[in-house]
DOFI-642138 format. One record per residue (C-alpha): residue number from 1; y, z, x. Coordinates in nm, 2 decimals, padded with zeros to 4 digits. Example, Ala and Ser with C-alpha at 12.3 -4.5 7.8 and 13.67 -1.06 7.14 Angstrom:
+-----+--------+--------+--------+
! seq !     c2 !     c3 !     c1 !
+-----+--------+--------+--------+
!   1 ! -00.45 !  00.78 !  01.23 !
!   2 ! -00.11 !  00.71 !  01.37 !
+-----+--------+--------+--------+
***
This chain:
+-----+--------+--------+--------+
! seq !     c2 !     c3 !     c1 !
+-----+--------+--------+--------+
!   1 ! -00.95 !  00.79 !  00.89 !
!   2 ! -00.95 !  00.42 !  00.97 !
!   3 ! -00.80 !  00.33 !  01.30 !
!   4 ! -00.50 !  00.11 !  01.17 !
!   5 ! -00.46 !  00.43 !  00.96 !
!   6 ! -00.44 !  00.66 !  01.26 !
!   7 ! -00.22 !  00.48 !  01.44 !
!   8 !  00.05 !  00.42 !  01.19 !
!   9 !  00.02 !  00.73 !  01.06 !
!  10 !  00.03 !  00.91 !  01.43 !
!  11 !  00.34 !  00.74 !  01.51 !
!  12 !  00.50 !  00.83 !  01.16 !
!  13 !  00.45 !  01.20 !  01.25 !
!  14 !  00.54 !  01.19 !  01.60 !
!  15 !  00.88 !  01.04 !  01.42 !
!  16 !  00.88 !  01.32 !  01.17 !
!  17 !  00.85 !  01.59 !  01.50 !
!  18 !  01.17 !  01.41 !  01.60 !
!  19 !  01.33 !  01.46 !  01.31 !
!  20 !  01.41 !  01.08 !  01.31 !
!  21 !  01.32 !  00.74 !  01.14 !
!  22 !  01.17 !  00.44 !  01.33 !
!  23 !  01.28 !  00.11 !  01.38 !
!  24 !  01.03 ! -00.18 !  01.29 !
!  25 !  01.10 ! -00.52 !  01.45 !
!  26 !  00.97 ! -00.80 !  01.32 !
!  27 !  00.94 ! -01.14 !  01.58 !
!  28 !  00.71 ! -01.44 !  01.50 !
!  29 !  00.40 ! -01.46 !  01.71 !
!  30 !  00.47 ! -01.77 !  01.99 !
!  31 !  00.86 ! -01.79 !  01.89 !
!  32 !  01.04 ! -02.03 !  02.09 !
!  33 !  00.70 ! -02.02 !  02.31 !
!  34 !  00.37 ! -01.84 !  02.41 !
!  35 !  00.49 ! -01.65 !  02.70 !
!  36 !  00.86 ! -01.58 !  02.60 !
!  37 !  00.69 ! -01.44 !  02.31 !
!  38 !  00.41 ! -01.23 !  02.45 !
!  39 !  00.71 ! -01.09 !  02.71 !
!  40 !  00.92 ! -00.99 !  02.42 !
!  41 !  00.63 ! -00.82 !  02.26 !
!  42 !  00.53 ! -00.61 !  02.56 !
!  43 !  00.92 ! -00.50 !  02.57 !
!  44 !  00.98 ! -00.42 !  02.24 !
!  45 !  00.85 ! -00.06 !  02.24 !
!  46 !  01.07 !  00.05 !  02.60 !
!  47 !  01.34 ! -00.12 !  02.37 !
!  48 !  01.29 !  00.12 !  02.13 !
!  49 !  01.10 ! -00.04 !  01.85 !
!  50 !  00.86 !  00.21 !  01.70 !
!  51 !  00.64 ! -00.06 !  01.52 !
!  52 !  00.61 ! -00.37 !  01.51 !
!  53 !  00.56 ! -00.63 !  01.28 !
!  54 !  00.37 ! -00.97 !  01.44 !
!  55 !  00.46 ! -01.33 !  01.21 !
!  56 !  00.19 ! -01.52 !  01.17 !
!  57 !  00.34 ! -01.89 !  01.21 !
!  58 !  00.28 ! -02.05 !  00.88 !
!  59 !  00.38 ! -02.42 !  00.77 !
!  60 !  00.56 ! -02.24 !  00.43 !
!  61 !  00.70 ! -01.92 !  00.45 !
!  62 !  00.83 ! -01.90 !  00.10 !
!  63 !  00.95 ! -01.55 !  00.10 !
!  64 !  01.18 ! -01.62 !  00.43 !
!  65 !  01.51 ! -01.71 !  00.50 !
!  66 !  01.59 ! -02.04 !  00.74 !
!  67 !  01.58 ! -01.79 !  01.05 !
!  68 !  01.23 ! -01.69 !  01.00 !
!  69 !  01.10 ! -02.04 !  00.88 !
!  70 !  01.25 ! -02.25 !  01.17 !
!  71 !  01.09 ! -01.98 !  01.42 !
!  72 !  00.77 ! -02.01 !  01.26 !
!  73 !  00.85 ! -02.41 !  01.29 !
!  74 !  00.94 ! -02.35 !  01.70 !
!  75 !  00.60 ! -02.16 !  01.75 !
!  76 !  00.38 ! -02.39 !  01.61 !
!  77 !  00.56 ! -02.66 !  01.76 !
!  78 !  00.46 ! -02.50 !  02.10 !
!  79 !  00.10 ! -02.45 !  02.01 !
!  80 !  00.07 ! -02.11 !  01.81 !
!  81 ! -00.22 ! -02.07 !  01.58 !
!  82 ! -00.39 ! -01.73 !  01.42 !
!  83 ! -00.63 ! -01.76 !  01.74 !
!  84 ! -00.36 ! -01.75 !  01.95 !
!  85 ! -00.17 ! -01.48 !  01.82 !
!  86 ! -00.47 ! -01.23 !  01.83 !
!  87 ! -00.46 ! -01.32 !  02.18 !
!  88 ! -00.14 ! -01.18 !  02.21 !
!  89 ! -00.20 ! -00.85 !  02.02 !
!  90 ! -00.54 ! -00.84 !  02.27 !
!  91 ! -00.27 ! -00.87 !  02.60 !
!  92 ! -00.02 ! -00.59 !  02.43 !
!  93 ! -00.30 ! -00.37 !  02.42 !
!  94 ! -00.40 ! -00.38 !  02.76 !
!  95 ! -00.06 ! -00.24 !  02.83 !
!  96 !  00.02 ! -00.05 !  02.50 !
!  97 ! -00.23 !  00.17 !  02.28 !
!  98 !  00.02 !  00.35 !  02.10 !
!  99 !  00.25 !  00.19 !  01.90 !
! 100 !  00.13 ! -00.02 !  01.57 !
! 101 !  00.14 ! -00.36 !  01.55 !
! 102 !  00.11 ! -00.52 !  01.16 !
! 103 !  00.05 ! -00.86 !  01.12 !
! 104 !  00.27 ! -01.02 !  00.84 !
! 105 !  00.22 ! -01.36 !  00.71 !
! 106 !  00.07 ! -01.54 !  00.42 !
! 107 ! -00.28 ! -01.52 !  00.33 !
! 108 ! -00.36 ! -01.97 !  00.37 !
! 109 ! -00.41 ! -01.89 !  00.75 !
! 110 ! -00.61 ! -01.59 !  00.67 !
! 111 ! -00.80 ! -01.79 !  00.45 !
! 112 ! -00.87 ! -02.06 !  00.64 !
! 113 ! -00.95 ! -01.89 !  00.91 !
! 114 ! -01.19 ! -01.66 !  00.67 !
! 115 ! -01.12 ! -01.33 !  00.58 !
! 116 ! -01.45 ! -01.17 !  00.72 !
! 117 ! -01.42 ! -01.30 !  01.11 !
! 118 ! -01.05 ! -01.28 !  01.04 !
! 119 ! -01.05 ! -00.93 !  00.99 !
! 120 ! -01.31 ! -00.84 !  01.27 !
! 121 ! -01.12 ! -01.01 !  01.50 !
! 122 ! -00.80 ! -00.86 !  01.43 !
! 123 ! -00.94 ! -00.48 !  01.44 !
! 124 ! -01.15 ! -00.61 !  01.78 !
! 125 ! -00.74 ! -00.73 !  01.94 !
! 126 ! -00.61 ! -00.41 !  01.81 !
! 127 ! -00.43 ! -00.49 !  01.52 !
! 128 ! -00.37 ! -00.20 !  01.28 !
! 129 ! -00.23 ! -00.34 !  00.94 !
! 130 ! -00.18 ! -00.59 !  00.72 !
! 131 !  00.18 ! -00.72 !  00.51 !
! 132 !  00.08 ! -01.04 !  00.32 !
! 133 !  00.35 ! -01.15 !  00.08 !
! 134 !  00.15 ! -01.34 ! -00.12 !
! 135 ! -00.13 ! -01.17 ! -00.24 !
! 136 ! -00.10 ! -00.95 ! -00.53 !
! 137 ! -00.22 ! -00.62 ! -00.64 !
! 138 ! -00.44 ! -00.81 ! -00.91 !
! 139 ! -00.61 ! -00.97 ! -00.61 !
! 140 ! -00.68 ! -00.66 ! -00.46 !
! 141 ! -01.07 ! -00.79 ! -00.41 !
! 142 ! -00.97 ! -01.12 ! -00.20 !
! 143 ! -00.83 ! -00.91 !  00.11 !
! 144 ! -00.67 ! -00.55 !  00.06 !
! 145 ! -00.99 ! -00.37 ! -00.05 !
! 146 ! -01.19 ! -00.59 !  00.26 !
! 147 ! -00.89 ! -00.48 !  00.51 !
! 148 ! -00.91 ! -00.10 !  00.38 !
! 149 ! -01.34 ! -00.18 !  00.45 !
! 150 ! -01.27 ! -00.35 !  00.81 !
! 151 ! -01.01 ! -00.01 !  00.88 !
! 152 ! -00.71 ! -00.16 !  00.85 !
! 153 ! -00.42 ! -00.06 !  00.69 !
! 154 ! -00.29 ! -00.29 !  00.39 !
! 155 !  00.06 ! -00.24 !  00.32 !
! 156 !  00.25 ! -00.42 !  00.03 !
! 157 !  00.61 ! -00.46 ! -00.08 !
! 158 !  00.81 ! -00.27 ! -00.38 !
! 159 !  01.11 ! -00.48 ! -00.46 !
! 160 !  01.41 ! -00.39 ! -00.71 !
! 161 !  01.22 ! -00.50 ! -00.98 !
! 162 !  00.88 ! -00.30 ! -00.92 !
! 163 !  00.97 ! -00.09 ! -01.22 !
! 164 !  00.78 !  00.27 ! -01.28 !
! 165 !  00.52 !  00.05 ! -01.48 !
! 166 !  00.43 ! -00.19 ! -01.25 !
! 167 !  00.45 !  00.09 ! -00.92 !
! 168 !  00.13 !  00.23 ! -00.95 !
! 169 ! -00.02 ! -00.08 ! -00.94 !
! 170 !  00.12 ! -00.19 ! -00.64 !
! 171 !  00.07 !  00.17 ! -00.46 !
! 172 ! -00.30 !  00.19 ! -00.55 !
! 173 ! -00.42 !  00.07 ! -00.23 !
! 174 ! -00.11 !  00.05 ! -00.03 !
! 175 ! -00.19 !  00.25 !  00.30 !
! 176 ! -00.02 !  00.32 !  00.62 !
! 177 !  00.32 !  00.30 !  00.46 !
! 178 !  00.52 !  00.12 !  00.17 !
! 179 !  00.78 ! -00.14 !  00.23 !
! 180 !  01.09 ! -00.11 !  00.00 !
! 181 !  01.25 ! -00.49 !  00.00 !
! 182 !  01.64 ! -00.37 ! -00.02 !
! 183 !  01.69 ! -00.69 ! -00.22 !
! 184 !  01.51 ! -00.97 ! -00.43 !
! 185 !  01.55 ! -01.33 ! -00.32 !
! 186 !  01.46 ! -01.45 !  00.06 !
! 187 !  01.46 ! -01.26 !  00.41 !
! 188 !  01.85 ! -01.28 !  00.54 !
! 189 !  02.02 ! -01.38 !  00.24 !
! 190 !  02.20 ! -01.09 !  00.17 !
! 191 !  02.27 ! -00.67 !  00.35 !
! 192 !  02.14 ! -00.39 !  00.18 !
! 193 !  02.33 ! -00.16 ! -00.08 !
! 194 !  02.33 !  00.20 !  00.08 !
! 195 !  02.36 !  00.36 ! -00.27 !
! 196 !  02.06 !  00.13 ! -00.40 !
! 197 !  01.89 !  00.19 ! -00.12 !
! 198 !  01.90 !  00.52 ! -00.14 !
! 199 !  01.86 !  00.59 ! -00.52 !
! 200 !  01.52 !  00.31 ! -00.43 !
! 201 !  01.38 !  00.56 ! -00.20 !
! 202 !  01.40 !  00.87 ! -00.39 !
! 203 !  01.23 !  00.72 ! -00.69 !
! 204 !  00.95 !  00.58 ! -00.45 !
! 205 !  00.91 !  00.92 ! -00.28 !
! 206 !  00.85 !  01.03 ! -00.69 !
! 207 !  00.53 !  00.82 ! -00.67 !
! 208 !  00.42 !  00.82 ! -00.35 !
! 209 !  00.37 !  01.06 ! -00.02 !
! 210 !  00.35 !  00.78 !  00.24 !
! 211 !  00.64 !  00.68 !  00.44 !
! 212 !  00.89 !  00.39 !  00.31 !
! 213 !  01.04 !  00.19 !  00.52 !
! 214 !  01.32 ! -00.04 !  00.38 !
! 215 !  01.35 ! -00.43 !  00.50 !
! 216 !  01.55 ! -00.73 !  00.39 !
! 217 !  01.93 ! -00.71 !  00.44 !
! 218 !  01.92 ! -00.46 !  00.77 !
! 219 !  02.10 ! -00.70 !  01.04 !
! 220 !  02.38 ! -00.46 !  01.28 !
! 221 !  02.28 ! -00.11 !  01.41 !
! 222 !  02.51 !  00.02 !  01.15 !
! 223 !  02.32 ! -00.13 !  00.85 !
! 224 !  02.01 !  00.03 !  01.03 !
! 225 !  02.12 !  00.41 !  01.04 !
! 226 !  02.25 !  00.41 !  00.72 !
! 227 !  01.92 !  00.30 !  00.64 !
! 228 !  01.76 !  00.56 !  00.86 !
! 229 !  01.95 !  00.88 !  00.69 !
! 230 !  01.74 !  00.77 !  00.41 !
! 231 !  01.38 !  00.62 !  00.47 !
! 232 !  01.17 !  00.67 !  00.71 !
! 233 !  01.20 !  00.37 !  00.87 !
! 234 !  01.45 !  00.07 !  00.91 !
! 235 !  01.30 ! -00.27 !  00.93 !
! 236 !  01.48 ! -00.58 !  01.12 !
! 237 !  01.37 ! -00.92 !  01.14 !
! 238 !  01.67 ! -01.20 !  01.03 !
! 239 !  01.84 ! -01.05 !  01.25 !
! 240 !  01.62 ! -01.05 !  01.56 !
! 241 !  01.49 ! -01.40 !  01.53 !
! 242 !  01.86 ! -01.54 !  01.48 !
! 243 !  01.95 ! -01.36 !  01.83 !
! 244 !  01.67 ! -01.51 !  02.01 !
! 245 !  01.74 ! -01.86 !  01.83 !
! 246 !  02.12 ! -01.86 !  02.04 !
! 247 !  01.96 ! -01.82 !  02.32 !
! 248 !  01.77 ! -02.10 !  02.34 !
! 249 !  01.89 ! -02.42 !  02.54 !
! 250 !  01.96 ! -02.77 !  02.40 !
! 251 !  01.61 ! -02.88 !  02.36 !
! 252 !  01.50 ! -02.57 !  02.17 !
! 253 !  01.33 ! -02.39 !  02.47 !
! 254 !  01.36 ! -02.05 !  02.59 !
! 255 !  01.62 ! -01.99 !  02.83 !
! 256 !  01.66 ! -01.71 !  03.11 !
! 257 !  01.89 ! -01.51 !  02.84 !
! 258 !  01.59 ! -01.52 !  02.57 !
! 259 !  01.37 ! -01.23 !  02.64 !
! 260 !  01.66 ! -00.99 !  02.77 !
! 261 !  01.92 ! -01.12 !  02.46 !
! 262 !  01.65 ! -01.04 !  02.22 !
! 263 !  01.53 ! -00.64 !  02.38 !
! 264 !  01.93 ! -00.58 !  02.39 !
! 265 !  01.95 ! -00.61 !  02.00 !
! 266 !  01.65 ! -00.39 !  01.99 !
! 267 !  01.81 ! -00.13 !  02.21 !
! 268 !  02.16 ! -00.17 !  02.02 !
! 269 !  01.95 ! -00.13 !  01.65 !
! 270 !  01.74 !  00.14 !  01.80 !
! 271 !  02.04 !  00.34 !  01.96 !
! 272 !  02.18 !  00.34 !  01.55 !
! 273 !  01.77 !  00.44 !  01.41 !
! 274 !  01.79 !  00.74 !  01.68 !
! 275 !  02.16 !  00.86 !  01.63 !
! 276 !  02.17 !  00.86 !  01.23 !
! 277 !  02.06 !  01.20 !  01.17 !
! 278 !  02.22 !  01.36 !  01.47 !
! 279 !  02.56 !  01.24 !  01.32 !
! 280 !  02.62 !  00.93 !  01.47 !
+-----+--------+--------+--------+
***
């Protein structure tokens, strides 16, 4: 098993032994700044964020809402670059060698960068996956089958309109677990449908055995366990960059209420993962 495989997949059955799904959190690597960000990626997990998906700043994040694109605008104001944010998964690790962290971007950085040292340097920080929104299953030779050969996990999106025809496509080889988008259209647009959500889930488990997490539309704690009776995981992000973004002072910089604001929502959206199947 690859090690971004074993990772995710450990975590997804420690979760199972709990009887529980995880929370994913989603931040953008060097959002407002370097250090604000590398301290709220060290306390996500004591927060209770299970994984954890790392943004890689890009210039034109097409698939995100305002929230996400101004935060990837604030880090690379401050000086963030793919370098940079492997740095930052290298520091977690020192601390942390448990819990998954999954880059998620667009592939230009990758690109430029150049898949090969890309993906060498991102096992050698101790990143375990892979969600690029921009690189489709047709593709599969530019970076998911190199990721699966570097021991990474590469996991794509199924959307509302991933029909039965087009799902085995996109599943062929999707690893470490599949990401249901609850809606089509940009990141914080819109809050999931429970009963779509649902009825989603049970026609992805028809195809597939690895864990589905659903993202897009999960914002309050509430939105999250309903979420969490169903899939395996609940994924935030809007939501979590929009917190840190009122936080920050007049100039746009990270305040004294930035780090702690931001691990409170994570707590609060955690509390709702952890209490959804126990009747809360």
């Amino acid at each position: 098993m690859s090690r971004g495989a074993a990772r995710i997949e450990a975590r997804f059955a420690a979760l199972k032994a709990e009887d529980r799904a995880g929370l994913v959190t989603f931040v953008t690597a060097g959002d407002p700044d370097f250090d604000s960000s590398a301290a709220i990626l060290h306390g996500l997990p004591d927060a209770g964020a299970d994984l954890i998906e790392l943004g890689m700043a890009f210039t034109d994040p097409m698939a995100d809402g305002p929230a996400i694109q101004v935060s990837s605008q604030r880090a690379l104001k401050a000086g963030i670059t793919l370098r940079r944010t492997l740095e930052m998964v290298r520091g977690f690790r020192r601390r942390d060698e448990a819990t998954p962290i999954i880059l998620m971007g667009y592939y230009n950085p990758i690109h430029s960068y150049r898949v090969a040292p890309f993906l060498d340097d991102a096992g050698a920080a101790g990143v375990d996956g892979l969600i690029i929104v921009d690189v489709p299953p047709e593709e599969d030779r530019e970076l998911c089958l190199p990721t699966l050969e570097a021991g990474l996990s590469f996991i794509r999106l199924a959307t509302p309109t991933t029909d039965d025809k087009r799902l085995p496509a996109v599943l062929a080889h999707t690893s470490g677990f599949v990401y249901y988008v609850s809606y089509t259209g940009i990141t914080g647009a819109q809050s999931a449908d429970d009963a779509q959500v649902s009825k989603a889930v049970a026609r992805l488990r028809r195809h597939t055995r690895l864990p589905i997490a659903v993202g897009f539309g999960v914002r309050t704690p509430a939105q999250a366990a309903a979420v969490a009776r169903v899939a395996d995981a609940a994924v935030v992000g809007s939501a979590i960059v929009e917190r840190l973004a009122t936080t920050l002072d007049q100039s746009g910089h990270a305040s004294a209420r930035t780090v702690p604001e931001v691990l409170r929502l994570v707590h609060e959206l955690s509390s709702g993962v952890r209490a959804a199947r126990n009747g809360g």
